[in-house]
N, C-alpha and C positions, 0 to 999 in steps of 0.2 A: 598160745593163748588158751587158759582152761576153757574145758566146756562147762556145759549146766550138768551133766552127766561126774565132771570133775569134780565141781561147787559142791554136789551132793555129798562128797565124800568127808566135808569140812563144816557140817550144820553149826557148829559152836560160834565160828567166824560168822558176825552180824554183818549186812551193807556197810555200817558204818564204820567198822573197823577194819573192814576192807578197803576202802575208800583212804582210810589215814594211812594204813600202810604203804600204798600206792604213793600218798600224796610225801611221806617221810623219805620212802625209796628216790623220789624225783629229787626232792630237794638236798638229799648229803648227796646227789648226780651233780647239779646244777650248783653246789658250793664251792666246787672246782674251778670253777670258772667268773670271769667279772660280768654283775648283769649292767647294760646298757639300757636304758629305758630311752626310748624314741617316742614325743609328741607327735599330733597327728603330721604337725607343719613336717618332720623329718622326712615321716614315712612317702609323703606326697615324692619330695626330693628327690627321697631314692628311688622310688620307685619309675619315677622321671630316668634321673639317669641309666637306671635298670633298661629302660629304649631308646639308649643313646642320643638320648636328645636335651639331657641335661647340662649342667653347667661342669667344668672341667676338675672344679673342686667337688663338688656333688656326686662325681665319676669316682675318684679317686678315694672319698671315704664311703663310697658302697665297697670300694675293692677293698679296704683295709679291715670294714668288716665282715669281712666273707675270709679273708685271710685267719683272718681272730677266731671266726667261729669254727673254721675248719681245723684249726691249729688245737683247738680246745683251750682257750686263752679267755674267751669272750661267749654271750649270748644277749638277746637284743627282745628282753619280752613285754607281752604287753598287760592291757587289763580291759575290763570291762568298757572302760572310758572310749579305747584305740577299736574297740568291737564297734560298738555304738556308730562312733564318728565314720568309722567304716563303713558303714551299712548304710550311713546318709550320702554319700557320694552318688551322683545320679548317674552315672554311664557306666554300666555293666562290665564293661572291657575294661574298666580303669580298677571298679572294684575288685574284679579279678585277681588285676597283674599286680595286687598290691597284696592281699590275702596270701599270693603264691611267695611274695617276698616274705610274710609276716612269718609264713610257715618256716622259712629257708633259714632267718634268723634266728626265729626265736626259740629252735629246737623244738616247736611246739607248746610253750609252755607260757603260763599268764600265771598271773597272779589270782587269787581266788576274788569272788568282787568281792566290795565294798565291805560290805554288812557281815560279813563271813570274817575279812580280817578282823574287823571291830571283838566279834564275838568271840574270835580264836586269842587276839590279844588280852581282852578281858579274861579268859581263862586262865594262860597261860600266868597272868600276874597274879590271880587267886590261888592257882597250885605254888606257883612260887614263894608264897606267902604263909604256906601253909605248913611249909617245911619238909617239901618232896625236893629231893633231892638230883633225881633220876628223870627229870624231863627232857626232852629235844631240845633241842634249840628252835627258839619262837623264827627264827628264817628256814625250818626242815619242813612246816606246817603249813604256808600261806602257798605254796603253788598246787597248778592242775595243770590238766592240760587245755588247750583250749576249746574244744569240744564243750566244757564245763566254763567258760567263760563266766557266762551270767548265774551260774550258780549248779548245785546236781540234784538233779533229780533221776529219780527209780520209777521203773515201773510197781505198780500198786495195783492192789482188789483185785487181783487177777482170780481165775477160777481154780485155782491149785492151791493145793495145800500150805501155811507155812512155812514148812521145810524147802519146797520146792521153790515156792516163789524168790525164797531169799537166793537160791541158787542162781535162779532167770535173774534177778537184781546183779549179782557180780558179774555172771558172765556179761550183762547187756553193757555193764559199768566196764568191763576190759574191753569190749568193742568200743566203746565211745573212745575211750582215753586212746586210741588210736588214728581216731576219726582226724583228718588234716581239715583245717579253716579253709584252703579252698574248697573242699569236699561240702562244709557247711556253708558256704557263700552261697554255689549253686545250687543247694538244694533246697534254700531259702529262696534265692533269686529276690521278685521284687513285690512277692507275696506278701511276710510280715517283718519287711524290714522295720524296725523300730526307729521310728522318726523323732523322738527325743527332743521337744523343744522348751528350752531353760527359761524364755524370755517371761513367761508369768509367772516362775519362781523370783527372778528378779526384782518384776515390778514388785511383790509383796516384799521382798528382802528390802529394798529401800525406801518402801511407808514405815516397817518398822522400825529402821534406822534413822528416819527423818524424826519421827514419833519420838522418839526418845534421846535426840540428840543432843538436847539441851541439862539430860542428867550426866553424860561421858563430861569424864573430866581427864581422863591418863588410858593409853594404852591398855595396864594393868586388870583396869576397871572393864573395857572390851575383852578382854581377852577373858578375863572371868565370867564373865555374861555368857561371851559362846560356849565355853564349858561347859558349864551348865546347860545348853542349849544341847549340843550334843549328848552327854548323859542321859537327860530326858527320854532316848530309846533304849539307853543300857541299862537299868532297871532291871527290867523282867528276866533280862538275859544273866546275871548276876543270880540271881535268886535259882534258875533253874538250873547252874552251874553248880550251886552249893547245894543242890538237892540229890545231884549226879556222884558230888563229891562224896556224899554220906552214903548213901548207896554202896558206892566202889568201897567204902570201909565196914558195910555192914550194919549200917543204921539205918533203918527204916522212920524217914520222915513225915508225919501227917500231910495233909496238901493244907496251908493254910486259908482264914475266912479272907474274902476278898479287905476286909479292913486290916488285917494283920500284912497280910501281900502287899497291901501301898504303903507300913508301915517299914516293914522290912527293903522295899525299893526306896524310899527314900534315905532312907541309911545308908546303900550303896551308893547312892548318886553323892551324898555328901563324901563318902571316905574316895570314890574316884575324884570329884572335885578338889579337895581337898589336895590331895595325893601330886594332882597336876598342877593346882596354885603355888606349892611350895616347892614345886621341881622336882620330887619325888619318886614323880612314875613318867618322865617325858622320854625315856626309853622304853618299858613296858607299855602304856597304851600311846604311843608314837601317833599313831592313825588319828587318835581325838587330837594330841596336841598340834599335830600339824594345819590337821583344818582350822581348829579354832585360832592359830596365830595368824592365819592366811584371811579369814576371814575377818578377826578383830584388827587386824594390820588395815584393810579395806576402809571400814570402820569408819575404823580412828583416822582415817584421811578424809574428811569431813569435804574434801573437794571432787573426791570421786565416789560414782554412784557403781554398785552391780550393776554387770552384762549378764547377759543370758552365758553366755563362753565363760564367763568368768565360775561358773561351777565345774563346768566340763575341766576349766583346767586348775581348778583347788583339786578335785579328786586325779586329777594326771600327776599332781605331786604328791599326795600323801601316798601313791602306790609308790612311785620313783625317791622320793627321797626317802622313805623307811623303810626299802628292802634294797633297793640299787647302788650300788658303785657311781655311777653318773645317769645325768642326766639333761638331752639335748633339750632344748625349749625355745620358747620365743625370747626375746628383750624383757618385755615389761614383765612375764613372772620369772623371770632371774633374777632382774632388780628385786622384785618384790620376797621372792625368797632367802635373798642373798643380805636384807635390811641389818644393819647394826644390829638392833635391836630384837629380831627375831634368829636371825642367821642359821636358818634351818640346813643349811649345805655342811655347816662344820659341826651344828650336833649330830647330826648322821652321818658325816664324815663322805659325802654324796658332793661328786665333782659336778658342777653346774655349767652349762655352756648354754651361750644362744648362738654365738658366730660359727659360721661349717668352719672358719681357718681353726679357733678353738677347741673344736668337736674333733679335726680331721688330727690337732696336735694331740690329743687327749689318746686318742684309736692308737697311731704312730709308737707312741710312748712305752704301750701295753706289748 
């Protein structure tokens, strides 16, 4: 592991392209291999049969994938979503001996959250569009390791010079990305576990959809609404990607007046919209399309209302079925994934299971 002493010797190398290197390095690693994504329901399982007190099938596909990942065939990662639900578990020893699993599977390595994919996808389709030729592939970008789960942060303002600090930024950044989820469980413990409760995102999700129930008339119609809805944080991110982009070419851009900034976000928001109504970009920004079908799917079933869970697990699928090979889950969002009508498992090409016999034939196969 370099030191800070090391770092010094490479001041041109910013954190940030530090960080992507690291993050490029992991993912043509981790390409090698099929990712498995494990709902929280899995991880409980195994980790159950992990103390032999599991069920017989339970037993046997933790041993298949421990075969898989040692064999380099398989790995089993998570995201921010499996962090989270983790951290709510209330008996320390069970937090644990599940962390120590997470670690064992997953090589260490998550997906980057949320907000990060969104942002890295949005780029990646503006460079592609732009007529670069020479990009990674948008699955080399979206992992870390879990250390950076919930996102990365650097030390800042320190008392040292620029040069220096940026040095103490890598080196702290290579210690991290070493750092195992057990190592961060305990040292979190039950100080700021993040308690994460969805249930008043909800109740608002289904005033608005009560609200406005009587204007849905198709699928189509939901499903463009959530677009849209989504969009509405990609704006800003768009505009400051096309600022980075002129830059990297040698154009110096004004910062524009805040009227020109809403003017130019609204243009993004219609050419992403756009882009995803016509089916355009439902592989390039994957992340929006996935929620908004998941969510307009909801919708538009006028007999069901939002849960509080029912967010925790739209985001366990838009990680899982737009980077993953499969993906273990409950019944009701398999069904709901797997609808005619959206069938988000065959655009992504993402094997779906709820049953361990399904899941254990799925492991077996590989």
């Amino acid at each position: 592991m370099p030191t800070i002493a090391e770092h010094m010797l490479s001041p041109g190398v910013t954190i940030d392209e530090h960080v992507r290197r690291s993050q490029i390095s992991l993912g043509q690693a981790l390409a090698k291999r099929r990712a498995i994504y494990l709902d929280t329901k899995y991880w409980i399982l195994l980790r159950t049969a992990d103390r032999n007190s599991g069920s017989a099938k339970a037993v046997e596909l933790l041993g298949l994938l421990r075969k898989g990942v040692a064999a380099g065939i398989l790995f089993c990662p998570v995201s921010e979503s499996v962090f989270v639900e983790l951290m709510k578990q209330s008996d320390p020893a069970s937090r644990l001996m599940t962390a120590t699993l997470i670690d064992e599977l997953s090589l260490g390595a998550t997906l980057v959250e949320q907000d990060t994919r969104l942002a890295t996808e949005i780029a990646h389709f503006m460079y592609s569009n732009s007529g670069r030729n020479n990009l990674h592939p948008l699955e080399h970008l979206v992992w870390c390791k879990l250390s950076y789960v919930l996102g990365f942060l650097h030390p800042t303002k320190t008392a040292f010079d620029p040069a220096t600090e940026v040095a103490i930024q890598k080196a702290f950044f290579d210690h991290m990305w070493t750092v195992s989820l057990r190592k961060m469980v305990t040292t979190i413990g039950d100080g700021d576990v993040p308690r994460t409760d969805m249930s008043d995102i909800a109740t608002m999700l289904n005033a608005g959809v009560a609200a406005n129930a009587d204007e849905l008339r198709s699928f189509e119609q939901a499903y463009s609404a959530e677009v849209r809805g989504i969009i509405d944080l990609a704006g800003g991110t768009a505009i400051d990607i096309v600022a980075f982009m002129a830059l990297e070419s040698g154009v110096a851009s004004g910062e524009p007046s805040p009227e020109q900034r809403r003017t130019i976000e609204n243009q993004f928001k219609n050419l992403f919209a756009i882009a995803l109504e016509r089916d355009r970009a439902q592989d390039a920004l994957r992340t929006m399309h996935i929620l908004a079908s998941l969510h307009a799917s909801l919708r538009w079933n006028k007999r069901r209302k939002f849960r509080g869970n029912d967010l925790f697990d739209f985001n366990h699928a838009a990680a899982a079925l737009a980077y993953c090979d499969a993906f273990f889950t409950e019944r009701s969002l398999r069904t709901m994934v797997t609808q005619q009508h959206i069938a988000l498992d065959k655009l992504y090409g993402c094997h779906v299971a709820a049953e361990i016999d399904e899941a254990t034939a799925y492991v077996r196969d590989l």
